[in-house]
N, C-alpha and C positions, 0 to 999 in steps of 0.2 A: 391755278393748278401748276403752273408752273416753279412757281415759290413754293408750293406743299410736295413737289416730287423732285425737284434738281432736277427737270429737264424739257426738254422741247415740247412744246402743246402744240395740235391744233382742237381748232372746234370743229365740232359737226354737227349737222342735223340729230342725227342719232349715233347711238353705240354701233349696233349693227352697220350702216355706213362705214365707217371707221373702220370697224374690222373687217370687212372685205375688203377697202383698198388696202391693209394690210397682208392681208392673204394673198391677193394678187401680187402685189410688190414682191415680197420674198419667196413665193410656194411658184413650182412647174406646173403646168396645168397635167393633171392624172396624179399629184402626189396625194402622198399618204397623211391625214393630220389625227396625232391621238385626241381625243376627246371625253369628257367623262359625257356617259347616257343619261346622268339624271342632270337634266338642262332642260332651257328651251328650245324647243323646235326649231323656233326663229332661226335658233343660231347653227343647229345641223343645216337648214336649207340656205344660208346665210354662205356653211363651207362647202357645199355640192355646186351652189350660186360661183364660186370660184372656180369649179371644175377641179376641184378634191373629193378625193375618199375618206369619208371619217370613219375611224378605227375605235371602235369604244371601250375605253380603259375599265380594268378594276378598282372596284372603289372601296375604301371604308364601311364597314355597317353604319357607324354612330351618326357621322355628319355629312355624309358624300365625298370627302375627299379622295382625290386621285390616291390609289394604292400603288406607291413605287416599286415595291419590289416583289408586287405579284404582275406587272408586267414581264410577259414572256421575253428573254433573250434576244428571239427569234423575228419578234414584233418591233424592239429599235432597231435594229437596223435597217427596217423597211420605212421608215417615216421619214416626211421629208418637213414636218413639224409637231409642235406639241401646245396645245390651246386649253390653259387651265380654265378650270369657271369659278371657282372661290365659293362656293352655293353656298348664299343670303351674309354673305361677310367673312364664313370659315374660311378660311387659305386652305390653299391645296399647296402640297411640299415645295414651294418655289426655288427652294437654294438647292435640294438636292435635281429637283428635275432641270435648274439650268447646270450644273455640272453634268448631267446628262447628255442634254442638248448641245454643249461646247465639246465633249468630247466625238460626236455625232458629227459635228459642223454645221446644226441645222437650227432654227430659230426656234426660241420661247417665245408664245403670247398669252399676255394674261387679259383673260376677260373680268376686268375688274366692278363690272356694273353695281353687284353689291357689295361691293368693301372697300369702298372710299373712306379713309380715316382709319385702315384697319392695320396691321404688320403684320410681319411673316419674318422671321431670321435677323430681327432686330432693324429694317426697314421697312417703308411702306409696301404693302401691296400693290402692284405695279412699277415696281424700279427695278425687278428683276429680270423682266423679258426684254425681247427685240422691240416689240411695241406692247402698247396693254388702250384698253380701252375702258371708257367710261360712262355712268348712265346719267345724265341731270336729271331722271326722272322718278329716281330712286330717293336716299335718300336727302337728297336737294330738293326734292317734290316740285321740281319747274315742270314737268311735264311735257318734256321738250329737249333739246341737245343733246349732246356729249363728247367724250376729250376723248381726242388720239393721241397718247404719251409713246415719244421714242427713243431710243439708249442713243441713236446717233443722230446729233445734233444735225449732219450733213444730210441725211436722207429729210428731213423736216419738212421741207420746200418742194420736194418732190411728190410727196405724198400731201400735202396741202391740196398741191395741181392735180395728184390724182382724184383726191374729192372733191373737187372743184367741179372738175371735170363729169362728174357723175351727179351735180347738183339737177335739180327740175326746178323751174324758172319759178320765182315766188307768185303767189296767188292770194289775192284778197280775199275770197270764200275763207280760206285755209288760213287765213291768220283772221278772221273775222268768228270761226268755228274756234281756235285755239283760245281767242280771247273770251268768249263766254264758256265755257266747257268747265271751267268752276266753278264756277255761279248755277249753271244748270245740273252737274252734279249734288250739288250742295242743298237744293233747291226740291228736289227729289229726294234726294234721301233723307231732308230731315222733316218728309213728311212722311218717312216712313212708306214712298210709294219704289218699294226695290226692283219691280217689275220697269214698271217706269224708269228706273235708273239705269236699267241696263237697256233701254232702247231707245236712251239717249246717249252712252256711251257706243252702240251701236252705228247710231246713225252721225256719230262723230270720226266714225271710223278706227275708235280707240278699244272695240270689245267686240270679235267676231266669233266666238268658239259658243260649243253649246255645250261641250265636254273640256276635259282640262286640255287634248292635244288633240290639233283642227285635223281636219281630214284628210287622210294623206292624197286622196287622189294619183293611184301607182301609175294608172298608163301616162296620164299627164305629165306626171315629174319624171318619167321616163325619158317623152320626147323634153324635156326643160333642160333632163341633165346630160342628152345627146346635144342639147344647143351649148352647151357650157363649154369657156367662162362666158357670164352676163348676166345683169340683173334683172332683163328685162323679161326673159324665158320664164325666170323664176320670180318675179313679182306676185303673183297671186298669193304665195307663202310667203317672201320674205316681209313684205308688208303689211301682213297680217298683226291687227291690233294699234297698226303706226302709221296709219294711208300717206302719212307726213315725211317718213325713214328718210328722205333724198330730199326735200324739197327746203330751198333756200328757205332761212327765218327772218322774218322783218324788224323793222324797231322794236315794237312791243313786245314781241319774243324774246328777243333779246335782255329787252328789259326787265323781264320779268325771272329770267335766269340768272340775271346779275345780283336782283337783289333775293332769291332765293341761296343764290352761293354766298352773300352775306352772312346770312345765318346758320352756316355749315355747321359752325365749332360748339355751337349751340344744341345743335338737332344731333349730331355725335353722342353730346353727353347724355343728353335724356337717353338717346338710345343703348350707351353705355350705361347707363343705371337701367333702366328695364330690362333690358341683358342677363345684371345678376339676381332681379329677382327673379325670373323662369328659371335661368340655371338652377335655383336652391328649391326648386322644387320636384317632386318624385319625375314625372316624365320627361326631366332634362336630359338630354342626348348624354349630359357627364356622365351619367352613372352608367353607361355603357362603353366607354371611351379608355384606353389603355393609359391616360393621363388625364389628369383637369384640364380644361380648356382654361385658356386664357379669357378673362373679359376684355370684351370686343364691344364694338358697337355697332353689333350687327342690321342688318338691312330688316330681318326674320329671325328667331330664335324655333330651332326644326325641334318640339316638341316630339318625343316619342310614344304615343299611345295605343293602346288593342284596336280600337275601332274608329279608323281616323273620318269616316264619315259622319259618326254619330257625333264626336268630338268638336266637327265643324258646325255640324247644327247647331250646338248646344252653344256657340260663342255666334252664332247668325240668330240666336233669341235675343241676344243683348245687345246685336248694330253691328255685330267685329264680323267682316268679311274676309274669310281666307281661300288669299289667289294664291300665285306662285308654286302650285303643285305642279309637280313635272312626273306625271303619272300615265303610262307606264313608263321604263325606259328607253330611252331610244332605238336600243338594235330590238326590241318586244315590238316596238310602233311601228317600224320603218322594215324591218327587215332585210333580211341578206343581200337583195336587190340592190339594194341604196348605200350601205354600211357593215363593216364589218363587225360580227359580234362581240361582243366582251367574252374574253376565256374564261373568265368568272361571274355570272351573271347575277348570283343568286342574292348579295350584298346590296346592290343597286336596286332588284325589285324589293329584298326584305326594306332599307330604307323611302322607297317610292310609295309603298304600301302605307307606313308607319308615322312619317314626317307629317306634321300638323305644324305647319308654317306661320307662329306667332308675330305679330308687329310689338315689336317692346314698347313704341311712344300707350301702349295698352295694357302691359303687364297686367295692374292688379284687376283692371276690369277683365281682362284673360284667366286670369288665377281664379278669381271669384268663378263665373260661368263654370268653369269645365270643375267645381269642386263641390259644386250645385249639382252641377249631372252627376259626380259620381264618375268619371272618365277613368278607365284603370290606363293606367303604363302597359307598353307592349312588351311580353315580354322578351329576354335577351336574346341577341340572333341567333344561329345555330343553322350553320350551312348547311349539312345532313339535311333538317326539318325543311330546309328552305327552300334547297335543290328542285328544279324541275316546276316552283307555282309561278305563276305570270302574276302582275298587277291586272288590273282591270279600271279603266276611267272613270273619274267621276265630273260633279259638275263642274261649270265654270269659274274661270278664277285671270284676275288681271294679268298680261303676258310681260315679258323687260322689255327693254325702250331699246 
């Protein structure tokens, strides 16, 4: 990772990890960090877990990106960061938001979990912030680890020690769980027993939701986010989906990361060709987007459809499970309590509603299914129509690492 970004790594147990001793490192405790809403959870309680206020940005319709310059005037000057999420590989503005952030004096992070391999302003994703983090759970599919990349070389060491420091002592259970947990997946689901799959994903501690965002529990994170900063107030959410997020990894974890990151350049390309076949199809996010996207190789390719329930059914009849919905958005989940709202909400839920989150290593078997059903495209946004409706939850679906 090093060699692929010019610059300092370390490793972690997880992405999340990482990015709180980032948080920590640079953010006061009570500041302010923008964030877009359509995210994981994880990762909002991951920055309250700091003792931050997250501020939730305008977004894009087409693909979630952070909307730069529908953030209010009034709203930088109050942050004391800004935490892109890249949702499923898109980039969010990186070169105009670090000119933002340097004129501020405050830090860029990029949450890079799904856009490993991806660019942005003619660099990788993730060479533009203070620090940016990464998922090996994604598309590396180790199920397990992730990079903390930093712009300064000198801070490295410091921040090593502070995840270090935050490790839980390795456990044989937990790498004895880690090592069969594909085998038992795989085991399950190609007997077609999916009930079963998920209550062994369950009791692996890698699948707790029963809807797409877990339970906020308000008095609880109340008194969690009067304990803050510390992980340990908020463990009951930040470890949701990951019981592993902090805990040292052993040889065979290890090993099994290493030769998963062997095959990166590999699992890119496919993903970059499944990519442009959904783009060249009617419900690709392109045809609503003020440009062509770029092909990427993305993590997810966000399918825009009418009816993104019926849409998921109709690819759960052919084996294709789609997780990664981040439905509703977060200031609709969490409320005024926890977070600050988005001044422009309505983009976020019309996209949270609509997104049908494709895996491209699946393309044509995705294309096939949803052409079977008959699945119309949703259609184009229109803030007027949009103003004032919430998303509403649906079922469960895999969280980020």
């Amino acid at each position: 990772m090093r060699d692929r970004l010019g610059r300092e790594c370390v490793y972690v147990p997880s992405c999340r990890l990482g990015m709180y001793a980032a948080l920590r490192h640079w953010c006061p405790p009570g500041g302010r960090v923008l964030m877009s809403p359509v995210n994981d959870d994880v990762i909002f309680f991951v920055v309250l877990a700091a003792g931050l206020r997250p501020v939730q940005a305008p977004l894009k319709p087409w693909d979630a990106s952070l909307d730069l310059d529908a953030v209010p005037e009034g709203t930088w000057g109050s942050l004391s960061a800004v935490l892109t999420t890249n949702l499923y590989g898109n980039p969010d503005p990186a070169p105009g938001l670090r000119a933002r952030c340097d004129a501020l004096g405050i830090p860029l992070f990029e949450d890079a979990a799904h856009a490993i391999g991806g660019e942005v302003g003619g660099r990788p994703v993730g060479t533009w912030g203070d620090a940016s983090f990464f998922s090996l759970s994604k598309h590396v599919g180790a199920h397990a680890g992730g990079i903390l990349a930093v712009a300064d070389p000198g801070v490295r060491d410091l921040l090593a020690q502070a995840c270090e420091d935050l490790l839980a002592p390795r456990r044989t259970t937990a790498e004895l769980a880690y090592a069969v947990r594909p085998y038992a997946e795989a085991a399950v689901r190609g007997l077609g027993l999916r009930r079963a799959a998920w209550a062994v994903l369950r009791r692996l501690g890698t699948a707790e939701r029963e809807e797409i965002r877990m339970p906020l529990r308000p008095e609880a994170l109340a008194r969690a986010v009067a304990a803050a900063p510390g992980l340990d107030a908020h463990d009951p959410w930040v470890r949701v989906d990951m019981h592993d997020y902090r805990r040292r990894g052993g040889r065979f974890r290890l090993a099994r990361v290493a030769r998963h990151l062997d095959r990166l350049d590999e699992v890119l390309a496919a993903c970059r060709a499944g990519t442009e076949l959904l783009l060249a199809t009617d419900w690709a996010y392109a045809r609503y987007a003020d440009r062509p996207p770029a092909a990427r190789p993305l993590f997810r390719v966000p399918l825009l459809v009418a009816d993104r329930d019926a849409a998921a059914a109709a690819l759960a009849r052919r084996g294709i499970v789609v997780g990664y919905l981040y439905d509703p958005p977060l200031d609709d989940y969490a409320g005024a309590d926890f977070t600050d709202p988005s001044p422009a909400p309505e983009a976020a839920r019309w996209f949270a509603r609509h997104a049908l989150p494709v895996d491209p290593l699946r393309a044509r078997e995705a294309i096939a299914a949803l052409e079977e059903a008959g699945v119309r495209p949703a259609e184009p946004f229109a803030a007027a129509g949009a103003r004032g409706e919430r998303s509403s939850p649906g079922g469960p679906g895999p969280a980020r690492g």
